[in-house]
C-alpha positions in Angstrom: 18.4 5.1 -29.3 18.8 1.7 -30.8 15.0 0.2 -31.2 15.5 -2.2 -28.3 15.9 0.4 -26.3 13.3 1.8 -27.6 11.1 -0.8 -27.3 12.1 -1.4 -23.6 11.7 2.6 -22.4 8.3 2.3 -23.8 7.3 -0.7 -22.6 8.5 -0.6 -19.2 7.3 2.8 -18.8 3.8 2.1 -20.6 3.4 -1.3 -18.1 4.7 1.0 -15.0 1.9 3.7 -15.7 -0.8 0.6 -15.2 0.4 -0.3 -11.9 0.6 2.8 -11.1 -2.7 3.2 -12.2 -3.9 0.1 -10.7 -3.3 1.6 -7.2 -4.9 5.2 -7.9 -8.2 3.5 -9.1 -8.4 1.3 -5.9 -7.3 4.2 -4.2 -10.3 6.6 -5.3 -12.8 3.9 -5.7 -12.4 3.6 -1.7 -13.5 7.0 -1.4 -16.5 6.9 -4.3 -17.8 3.5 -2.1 -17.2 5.1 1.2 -19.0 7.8 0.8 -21.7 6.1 -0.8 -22.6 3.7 1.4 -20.9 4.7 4.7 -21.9 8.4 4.4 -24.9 8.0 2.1 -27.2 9.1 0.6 -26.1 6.2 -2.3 -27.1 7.7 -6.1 -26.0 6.0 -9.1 -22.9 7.2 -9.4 -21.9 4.1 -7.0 -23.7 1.9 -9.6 -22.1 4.0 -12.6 -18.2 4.0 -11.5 -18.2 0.6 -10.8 -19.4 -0.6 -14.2 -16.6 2.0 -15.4 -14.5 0.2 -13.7 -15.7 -3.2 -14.9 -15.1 -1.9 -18.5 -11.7 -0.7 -17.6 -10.7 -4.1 -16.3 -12.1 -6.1 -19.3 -10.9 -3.9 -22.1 -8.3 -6.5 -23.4 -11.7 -8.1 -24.6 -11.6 -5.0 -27.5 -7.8 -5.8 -28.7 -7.4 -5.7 -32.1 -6.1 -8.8 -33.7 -4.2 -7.5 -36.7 -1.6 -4.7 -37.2 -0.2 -4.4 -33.4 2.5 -2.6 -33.6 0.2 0.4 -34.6 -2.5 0.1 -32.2 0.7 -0.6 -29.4 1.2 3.0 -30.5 -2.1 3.7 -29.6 -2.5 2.3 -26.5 0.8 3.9 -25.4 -0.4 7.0 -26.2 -3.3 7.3 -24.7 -2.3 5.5 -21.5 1.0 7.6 -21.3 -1.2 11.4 -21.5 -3.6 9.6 -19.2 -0.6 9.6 -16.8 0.0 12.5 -16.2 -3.2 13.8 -14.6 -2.9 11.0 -12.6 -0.1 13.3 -10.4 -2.8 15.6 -9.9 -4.3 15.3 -6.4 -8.1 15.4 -7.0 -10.2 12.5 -6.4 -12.4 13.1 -10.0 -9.2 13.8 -11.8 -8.0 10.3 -11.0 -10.4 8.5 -10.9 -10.6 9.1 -14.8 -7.3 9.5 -15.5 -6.2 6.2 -13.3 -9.5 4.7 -15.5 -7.8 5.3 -18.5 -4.5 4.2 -18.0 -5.6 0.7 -17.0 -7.7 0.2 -19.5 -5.2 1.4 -22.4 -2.4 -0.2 -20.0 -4.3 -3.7 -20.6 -4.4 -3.3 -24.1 -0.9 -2.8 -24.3 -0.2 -5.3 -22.0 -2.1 -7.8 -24.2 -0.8 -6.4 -27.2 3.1 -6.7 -25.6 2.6 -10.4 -24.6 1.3 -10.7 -28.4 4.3 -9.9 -29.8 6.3 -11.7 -27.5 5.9 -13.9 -24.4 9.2 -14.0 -22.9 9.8 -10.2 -23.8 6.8 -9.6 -21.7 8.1 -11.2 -18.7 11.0 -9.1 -19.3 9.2 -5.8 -18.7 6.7 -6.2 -16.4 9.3 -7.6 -14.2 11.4 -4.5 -14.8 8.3 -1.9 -14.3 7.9 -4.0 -11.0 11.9 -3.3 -10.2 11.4 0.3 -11.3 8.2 0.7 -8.9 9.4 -0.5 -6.3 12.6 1.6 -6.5 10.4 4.7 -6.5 8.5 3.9 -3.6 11.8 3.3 -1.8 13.0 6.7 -2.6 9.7 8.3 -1.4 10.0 6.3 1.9 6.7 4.2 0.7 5.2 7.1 -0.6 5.7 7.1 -4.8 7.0 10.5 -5.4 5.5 10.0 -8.8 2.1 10.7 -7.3 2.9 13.7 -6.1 1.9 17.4 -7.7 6.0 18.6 -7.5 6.9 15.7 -9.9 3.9 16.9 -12.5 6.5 18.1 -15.1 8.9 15.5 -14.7 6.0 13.7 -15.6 4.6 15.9 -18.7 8.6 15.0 -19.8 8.3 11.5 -19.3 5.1 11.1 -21.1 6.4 12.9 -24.0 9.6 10.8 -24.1 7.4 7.5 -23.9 5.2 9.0 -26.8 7.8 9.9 -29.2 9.7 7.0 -28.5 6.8 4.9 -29.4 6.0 6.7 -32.8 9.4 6.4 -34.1 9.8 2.7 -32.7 6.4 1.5 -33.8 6.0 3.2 -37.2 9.7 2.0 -37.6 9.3 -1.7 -37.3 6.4 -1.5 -39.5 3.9 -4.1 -40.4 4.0 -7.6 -38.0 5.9 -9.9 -39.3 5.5 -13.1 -37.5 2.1 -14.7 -36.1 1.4 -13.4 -32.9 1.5 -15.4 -30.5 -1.6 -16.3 -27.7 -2.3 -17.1 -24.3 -4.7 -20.1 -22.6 -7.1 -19.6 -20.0 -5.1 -20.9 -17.2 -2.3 -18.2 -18.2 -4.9 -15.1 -17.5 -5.9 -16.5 -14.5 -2.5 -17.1 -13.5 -2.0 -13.2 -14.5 -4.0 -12.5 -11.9 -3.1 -14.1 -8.9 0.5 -12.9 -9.7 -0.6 -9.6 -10.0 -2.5 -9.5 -6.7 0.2 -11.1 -4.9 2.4 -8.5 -6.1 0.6 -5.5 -5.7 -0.7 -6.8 -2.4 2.6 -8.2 -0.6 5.2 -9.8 -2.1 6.8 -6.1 -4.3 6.2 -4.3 -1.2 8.9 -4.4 1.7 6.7 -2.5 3.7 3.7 -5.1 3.4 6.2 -7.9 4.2 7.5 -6.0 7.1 4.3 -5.3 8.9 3.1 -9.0 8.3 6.3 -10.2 9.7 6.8 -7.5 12.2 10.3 -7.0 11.3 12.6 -3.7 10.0 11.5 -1.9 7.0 14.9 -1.7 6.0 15.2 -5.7 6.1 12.5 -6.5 3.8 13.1 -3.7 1.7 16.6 -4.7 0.5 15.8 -8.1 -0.1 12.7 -8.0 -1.6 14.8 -5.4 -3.8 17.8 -8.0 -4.5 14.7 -10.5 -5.5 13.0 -8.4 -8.0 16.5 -7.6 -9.7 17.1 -10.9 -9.9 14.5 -11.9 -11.9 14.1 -9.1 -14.0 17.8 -10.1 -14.7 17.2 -12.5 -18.0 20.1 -14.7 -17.6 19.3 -15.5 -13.6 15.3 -16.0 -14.5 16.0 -18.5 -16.9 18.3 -20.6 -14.7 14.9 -21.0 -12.5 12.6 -21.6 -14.8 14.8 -24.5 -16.3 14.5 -26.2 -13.2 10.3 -25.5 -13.4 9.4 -26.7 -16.6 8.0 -30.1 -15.6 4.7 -30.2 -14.3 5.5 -32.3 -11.2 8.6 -29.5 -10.6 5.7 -26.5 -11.1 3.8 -28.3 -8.9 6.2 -28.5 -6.0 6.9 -24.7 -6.9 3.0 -24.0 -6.3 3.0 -25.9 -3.1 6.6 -23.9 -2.0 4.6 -20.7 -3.4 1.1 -21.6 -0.5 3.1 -22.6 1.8 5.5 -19.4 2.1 2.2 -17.2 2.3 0.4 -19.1 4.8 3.6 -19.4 6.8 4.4 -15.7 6.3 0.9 -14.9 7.6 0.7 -16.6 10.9 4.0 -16.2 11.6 5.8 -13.5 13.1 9.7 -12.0 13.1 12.4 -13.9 11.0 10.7 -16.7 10.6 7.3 -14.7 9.0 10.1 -12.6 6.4 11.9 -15.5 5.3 8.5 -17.2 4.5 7.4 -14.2 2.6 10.9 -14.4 1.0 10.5 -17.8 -0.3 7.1 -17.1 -1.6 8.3 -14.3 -4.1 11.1 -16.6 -5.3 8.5 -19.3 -5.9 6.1 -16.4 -7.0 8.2 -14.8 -9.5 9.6 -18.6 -10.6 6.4 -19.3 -11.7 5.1 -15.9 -13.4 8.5 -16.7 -15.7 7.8 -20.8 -16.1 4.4 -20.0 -17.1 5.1 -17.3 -19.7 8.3 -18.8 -20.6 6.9 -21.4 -23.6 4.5 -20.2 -26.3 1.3 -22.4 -27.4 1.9 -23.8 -31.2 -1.4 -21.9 -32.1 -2.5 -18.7 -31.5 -5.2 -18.3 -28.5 -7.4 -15.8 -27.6 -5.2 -13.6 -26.1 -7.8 -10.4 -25.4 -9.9 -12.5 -23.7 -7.8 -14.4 -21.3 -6.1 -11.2 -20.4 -9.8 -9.6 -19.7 -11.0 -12.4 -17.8 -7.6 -12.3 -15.3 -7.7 -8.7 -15.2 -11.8 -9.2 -14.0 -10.3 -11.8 -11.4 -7.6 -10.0 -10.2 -10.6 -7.4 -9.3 -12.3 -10.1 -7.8 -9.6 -10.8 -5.1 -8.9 -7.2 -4.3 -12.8 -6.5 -3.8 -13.1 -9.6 -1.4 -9.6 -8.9 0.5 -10.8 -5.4 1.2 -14.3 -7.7 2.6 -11.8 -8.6 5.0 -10.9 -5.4 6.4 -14.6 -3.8 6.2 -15.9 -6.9 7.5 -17.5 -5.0 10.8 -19.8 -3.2 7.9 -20.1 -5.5 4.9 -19.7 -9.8 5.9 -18.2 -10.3 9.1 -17.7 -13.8 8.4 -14.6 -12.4 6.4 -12.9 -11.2 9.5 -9.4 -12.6 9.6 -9.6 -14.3 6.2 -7.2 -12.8 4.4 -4.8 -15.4 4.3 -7.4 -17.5 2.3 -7.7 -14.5 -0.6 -3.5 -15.0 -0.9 -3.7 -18.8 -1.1 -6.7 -18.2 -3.3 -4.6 -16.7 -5.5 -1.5 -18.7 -5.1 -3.5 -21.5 -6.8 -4.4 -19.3 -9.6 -0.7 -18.3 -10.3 0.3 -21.9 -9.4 -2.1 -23.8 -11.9 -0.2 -21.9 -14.7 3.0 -23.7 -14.0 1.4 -26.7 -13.5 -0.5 -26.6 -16.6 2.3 -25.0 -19.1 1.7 -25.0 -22.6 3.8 -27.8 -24.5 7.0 -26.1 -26.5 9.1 -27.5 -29.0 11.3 -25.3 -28.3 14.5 -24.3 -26.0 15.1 -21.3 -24.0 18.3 -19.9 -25.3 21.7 -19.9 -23.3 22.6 -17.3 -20.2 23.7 -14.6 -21.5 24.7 -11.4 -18.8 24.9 -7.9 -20.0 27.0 -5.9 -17.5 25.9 -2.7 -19.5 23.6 -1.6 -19.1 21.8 -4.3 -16.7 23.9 -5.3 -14.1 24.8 -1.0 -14.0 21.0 -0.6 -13.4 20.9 -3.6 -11.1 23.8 -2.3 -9.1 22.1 1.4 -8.9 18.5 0.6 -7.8 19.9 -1.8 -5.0 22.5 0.9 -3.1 19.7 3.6 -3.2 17.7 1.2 -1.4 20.0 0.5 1.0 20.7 3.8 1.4 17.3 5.6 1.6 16.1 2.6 3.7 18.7 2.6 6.3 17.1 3.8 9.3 18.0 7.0 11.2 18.0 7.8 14.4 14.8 10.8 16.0 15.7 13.8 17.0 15.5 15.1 20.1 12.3 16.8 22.4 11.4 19.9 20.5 12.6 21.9 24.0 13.9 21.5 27.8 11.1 21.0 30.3 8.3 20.8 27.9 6.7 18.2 26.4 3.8 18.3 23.7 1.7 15.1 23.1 -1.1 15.2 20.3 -3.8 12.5 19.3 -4.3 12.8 15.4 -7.1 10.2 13.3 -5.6 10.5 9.9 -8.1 8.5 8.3 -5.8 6.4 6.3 -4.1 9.8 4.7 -7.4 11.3 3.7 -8.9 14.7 3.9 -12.6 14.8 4.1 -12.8 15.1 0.0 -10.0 12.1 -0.6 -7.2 14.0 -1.2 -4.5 12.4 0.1 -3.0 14.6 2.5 -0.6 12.7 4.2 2.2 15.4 3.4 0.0 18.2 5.0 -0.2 16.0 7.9 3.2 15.5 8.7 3.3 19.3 8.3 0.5 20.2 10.7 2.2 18.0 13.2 5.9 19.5 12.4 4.4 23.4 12.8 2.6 22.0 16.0 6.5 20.9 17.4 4.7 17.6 18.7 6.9 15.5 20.6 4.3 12.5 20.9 1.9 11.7 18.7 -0.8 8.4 18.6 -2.7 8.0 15.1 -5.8 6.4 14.5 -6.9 5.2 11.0 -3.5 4.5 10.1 -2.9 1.9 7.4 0.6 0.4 6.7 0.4 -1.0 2.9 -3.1 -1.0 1.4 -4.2 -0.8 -2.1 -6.8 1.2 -1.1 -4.8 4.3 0.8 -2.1 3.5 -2.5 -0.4 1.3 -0.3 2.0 3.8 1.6 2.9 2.8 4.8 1.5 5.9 7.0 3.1 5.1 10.2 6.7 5.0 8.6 6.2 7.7 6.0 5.4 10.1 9.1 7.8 8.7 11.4 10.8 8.8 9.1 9.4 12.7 7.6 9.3 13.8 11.2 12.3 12.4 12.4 10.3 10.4 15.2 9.8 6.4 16.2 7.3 4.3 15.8 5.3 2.0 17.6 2.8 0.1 15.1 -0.1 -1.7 16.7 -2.0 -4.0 13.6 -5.5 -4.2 14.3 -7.0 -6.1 10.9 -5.2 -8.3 8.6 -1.3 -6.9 9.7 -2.0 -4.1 7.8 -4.5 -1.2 9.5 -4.3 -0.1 13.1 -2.9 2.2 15.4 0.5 3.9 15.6 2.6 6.5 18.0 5.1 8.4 17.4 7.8 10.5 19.5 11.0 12.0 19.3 14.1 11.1 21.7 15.8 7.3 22.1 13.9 4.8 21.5 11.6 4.0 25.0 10.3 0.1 25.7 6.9 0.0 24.3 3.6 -3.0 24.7 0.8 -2.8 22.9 -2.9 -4.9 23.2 -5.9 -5.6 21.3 -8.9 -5.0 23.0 -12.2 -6.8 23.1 -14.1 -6.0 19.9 -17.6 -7.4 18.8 -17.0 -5.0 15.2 -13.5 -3.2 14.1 -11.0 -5.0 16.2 -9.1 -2.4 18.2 -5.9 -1.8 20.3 -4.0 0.3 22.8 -0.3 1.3 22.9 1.7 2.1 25.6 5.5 3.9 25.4 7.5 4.0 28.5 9.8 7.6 28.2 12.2 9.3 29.8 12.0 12.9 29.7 15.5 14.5 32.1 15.6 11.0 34.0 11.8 11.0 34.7 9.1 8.8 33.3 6.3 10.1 31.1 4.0 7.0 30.1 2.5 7.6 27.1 -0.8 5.7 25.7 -2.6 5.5 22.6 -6.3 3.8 21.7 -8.7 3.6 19.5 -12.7 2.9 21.1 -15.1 1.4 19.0 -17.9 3.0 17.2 -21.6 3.0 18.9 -22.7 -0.1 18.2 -19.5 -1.8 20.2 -19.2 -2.7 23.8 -17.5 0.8 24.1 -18.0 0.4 28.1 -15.6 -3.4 28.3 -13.1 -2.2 25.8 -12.5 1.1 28.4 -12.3 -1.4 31.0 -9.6 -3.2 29.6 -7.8 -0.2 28.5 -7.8 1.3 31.8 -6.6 -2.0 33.3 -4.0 -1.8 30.3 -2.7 1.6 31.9 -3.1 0.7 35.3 -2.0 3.2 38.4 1.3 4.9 36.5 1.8 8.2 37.3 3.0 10.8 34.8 1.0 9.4 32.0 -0.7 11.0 28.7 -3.6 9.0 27.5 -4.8 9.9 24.2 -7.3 8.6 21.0 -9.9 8.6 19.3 -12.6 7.5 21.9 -15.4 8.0 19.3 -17.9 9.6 22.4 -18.3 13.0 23.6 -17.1 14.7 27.1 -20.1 13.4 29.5 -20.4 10.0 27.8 -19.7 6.6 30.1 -16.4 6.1 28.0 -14.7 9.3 29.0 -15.9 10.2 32.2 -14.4 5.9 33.1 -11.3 8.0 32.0 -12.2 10.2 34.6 -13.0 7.9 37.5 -9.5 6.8 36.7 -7.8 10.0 37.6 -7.2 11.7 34.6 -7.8 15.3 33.8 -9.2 17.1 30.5 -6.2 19.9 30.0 -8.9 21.9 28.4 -11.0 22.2 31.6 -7.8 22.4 34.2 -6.6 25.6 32.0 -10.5 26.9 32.0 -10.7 26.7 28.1 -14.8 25.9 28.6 -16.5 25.1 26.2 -13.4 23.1 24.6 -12.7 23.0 20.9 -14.8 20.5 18.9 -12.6 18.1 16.9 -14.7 16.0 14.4 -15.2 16.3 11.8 -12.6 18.8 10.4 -14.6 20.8 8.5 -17.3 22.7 10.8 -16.7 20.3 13.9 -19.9 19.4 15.5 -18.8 17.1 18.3 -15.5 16.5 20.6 -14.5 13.0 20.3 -10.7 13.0 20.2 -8.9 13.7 23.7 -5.6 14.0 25.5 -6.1 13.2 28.9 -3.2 13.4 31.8 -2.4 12.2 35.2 -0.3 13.6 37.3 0.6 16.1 35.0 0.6 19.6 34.4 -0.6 21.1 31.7 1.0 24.7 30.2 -1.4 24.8 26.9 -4.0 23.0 24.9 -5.7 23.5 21.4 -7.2 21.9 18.5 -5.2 22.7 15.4 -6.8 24.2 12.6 -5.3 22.2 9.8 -8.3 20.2 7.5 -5.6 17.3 6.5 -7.9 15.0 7.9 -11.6 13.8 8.7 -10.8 14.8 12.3 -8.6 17.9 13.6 -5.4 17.2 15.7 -5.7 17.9 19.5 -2.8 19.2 20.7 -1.9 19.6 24.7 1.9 21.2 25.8 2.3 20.2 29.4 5.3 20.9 32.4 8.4 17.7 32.0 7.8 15.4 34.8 
């Protein structure tokens, strides 16, 4: 391999690994701070692992300033190995190894944009194109995080190891004064990077904010990112961006995109969202496209954005742990994105001077535009949507309620592939989910609700309770049925109800899914309006999380209402306890029914979750 290729497998790989690892940390970090405060008792690790993380985000701060292409061999290295336990599904395993690929991922990072600016750009744009692709392929779910791919992963680490040594040690000694950074570029860093890791690389982000098809956002956002990583299209844009008053346009374009694309909805909400990554990436490449005339201090500009970018992810997830942290963050979220628009946005409005020009177009149709070409038809293809399958069996019917605790097990696994398994053995027909979020760094931003429905060959009805991106979900097999959905009065957690309208052999079977609030929430008004919600149909399954045990006001209103517990119609007394999954102590998850009959009922065994499914197989309608 020819040392630009070289040097672009190991970079792109090297810079792929830390967004990867970016993710995993956020990902475990929930859990460490969940437990700690929510579940208690809080020790020190809560205290310890966030300074670890602190020193993982500020490590640039320790990049040497001499001889980088041998400590890039370093850093490679280390953050490479550190990749592959990050497959491994233990909380403890990746927590560490997700700690030490971002901190040797933001020495490398510091010590790529070092030794080239615009050849920065280049990569982390194509690690973004490469990411993305992967989490197309694994329907939102990176395959790459997954045990089966941990020797694909062993391979890949090797590769990006040995191709490093013999690139690094080949190219020798630097020859040319590294180049620097300003302050405004690492902030700008980071607002680019928490756009991207938040919304604009992730179709299925954009989707649930705009309420549109996956398979919509996906390919475009797809075309975008290939665009720019494509060096002779980027440059065309940031030509027309290297003024200040031009960058500043481009930052107002850049706000106004995300504040559209948040309080809009449909085409209108994608298109915003669209515009906002052109003006997004525009500016990522305007800002980084000129280098200062003296060297800056590079690790220390990259520390402080990396700290930032932290920052914003801590007070977005504020916004959707408000109920329990500052509930004057509830539906604030839109201010952390415009938040960090400016950031991005002051770095093409403030570019360093340059005496310089950026050199002409120049296309290669091997092996770019071949690459370019590949990664946008397999996401058409694994994107395009397919239609359920049919009822599991004639005359039958089995309905299931399912908290899945954002894809959690009680230990923070993620389990979301057991899941889908429990409720494939199960043969459930209709499903509602609880706990179900859609894109989030902090569940590794798969999109629960999709992954399930498209495993299980089953629609979806998505219900967004905080911030577009965490609610409530059902799922079921057959044609797709008319479906409305409702928030209901929350003081805390806002909460919903769904309600799908099927057909089963030419008769209806309404089917509803809720989520009640916790203790301290007007439990007693939201069942009210959830009841009014449902109304008088006949033929209906009601199921959820209602967070309050059998002879509690919230489920006997169910009963005043006219439905039956299956459990106590088929004399299954005392009925199985459902929460939480591991030595249930109390039955707060139910499937109630009206008007019909059932045939069986039981809780399933499976420990996937914080809760255990509830399962109920009743007579067709």
């Amino acid at each position: 391999m020819k040392p630009r290729g070289m040097d672009s497998f190991v970079s792109v790989s090297v810079l792929l690994f830390f967004l990867q690892g970016l993710r995993v940390l956020f990902s475990v970090l929930f859990g460490i701070i969940y437990d700690q405060i929510f579940e208690g008792p809080v020790d020190s690790w809560l205290v310890v692992s966030n300074l670890l993380v602190l020193l993982a985000f500020g490590a640039a701060l320790w990049s040497p300033k001499k001889d980088h292409k041998r400590w890039a061999l370093v850093f490679a290295t280390v953050a490479s190995i550190s990749r592959i336990s990050m497959t491994v599904n233990h909380a403890d395993v990746r927590f560490w190894s997700s700690l030490f690929s971002v901190a040797f991922g933001s020495l490398f990072l510091t010590i790529r944009l070092q030794l080239g600016r615009r050849s920065f750009v280049q990569y982390i744009l194509s690690a973004l194109v490469l990411d993305q692709l992967l989490r197309a392929i694994g329907h939102t779910y990176d395959p790459s995080l997954r045990s089966s791919w941990l020797y694909v992963q062993v391979l890949w680490s090797i590769a990006v190891v040995a191709f490093a040594g013999l690139h690094f040690r080949r190219t020798g000694e630097d020859k040319v004064e590294p180049v620097g950074i300003r302050f405004v570029d690492g902030v700008a860093l980071s607002g680019f990077l928490f756009l991207q890791i938040s919304l604009l690389s992730f179709p299925n982000a954009a989707a649930r904010w705009s309420s549109t098809a996956y398979i919509a956002s996906a390919v475009l956002l797809m075309g975008l990112a290939i665009l720019f990583a494509l060096p002779s299209i980027r440059d065309l844009f940031v030509r027309v961006f290297q003024t200040s008053m031009a960058g500043l346009g481009l930052c107002m374009l850049l706000l106004l995109g995300l504040a559209i694309g948040y309080f809009s909805e449909g085409g209108l909400s994608l298109l915003a969202i669209l515009v906002a990554q052109v003006a997004a990436l525009s500016a990522f490449a305007a800002c980084f496209a000129n280098s200062p005339k003296t060297a800056r201090r590079t690790g220390g500009n990259v520390a402080l954005g990396m700290l930032l970018f932290l920052v914003f992810n801590f007070v977005y997830a504020f916004t959707f742990t408000y109920a329990y942290t500052l509930l004057i963050l509830r539906g604030y979220g839109w201010a952390v994105f415009l938040a960090a628009g400016v950031v991005l946005g002051a770095g093409v409005v403030f570019q360093a001077p340059t005496g310089s020009t950026l050199p002409p177009p120049h296309f290669r149709l091997v092996p770019e535009g071949m690459f370019a070409l590949a990664a946008f038809v397999v996401t058409f293809v694994v994107a395009w949507p397919k239609p359920a399958a049919d009822f599991h069996a004639e005359g039958v019917v089995r309905a299931a309620t399912y908290n899945i605790h954002y894809g959690y097990d009680d230990y923070w696994h993620f389990t979301l592939e057991d899941m889908a398994r429990a409720i494939e053995q199960a043969e459930v027909d209709v499903v509602m989910l609880q706990e179900v979020d859609t894109a989030r760094i902090t569940s590794y931003c798969v999109d629960d609700a999709y992954y399930l429905a498209r495993r299980l060959q089953m629609n979806q009805v998505y219900l967004p309770t905080v911030e577009h991106l965490t609610g409530i979900a059902l799922l079921y097999r057959g044609p797709e049925a008319p479906s409305t959905q409702s928030w209901l009065t929350s003081l805390q957690e806002q909460t919903g109800i769904i309600e799908v309208n099927l057909e089963i052999e030419t008769e209806p079977l309404n089917a509803y899914g809720v989520w009640m609030g916790l203790s301290d929430e007007d439990t007693q008004a939201q069942i009210a309006e959830a009841l009014v919600f449902v109304g008088g149909h006949s033929n209906a399954v009601f199921g959820g999380d209602f967070n309050a045990e059998f002879d509690e006001p919230v489920p006997q209103a169910v009963l005043a209402a006219g439905f039956d517990d299956p459990f106590l119609l088929l004399g299954v007394d005392p009925p199985p306890l459902t929460s939480p999954a591991i030595e249930p102590q109390v039955r707060i998850d139910f499937v109630w029914l009206r008007d019909l009959e059932p045939r069986a009922a039981w809780v399933a065994t499976s420990l996937a979750s914080d809760h255990r499914m509830v399962v109920v197989e009743i007579e067709a309608p």
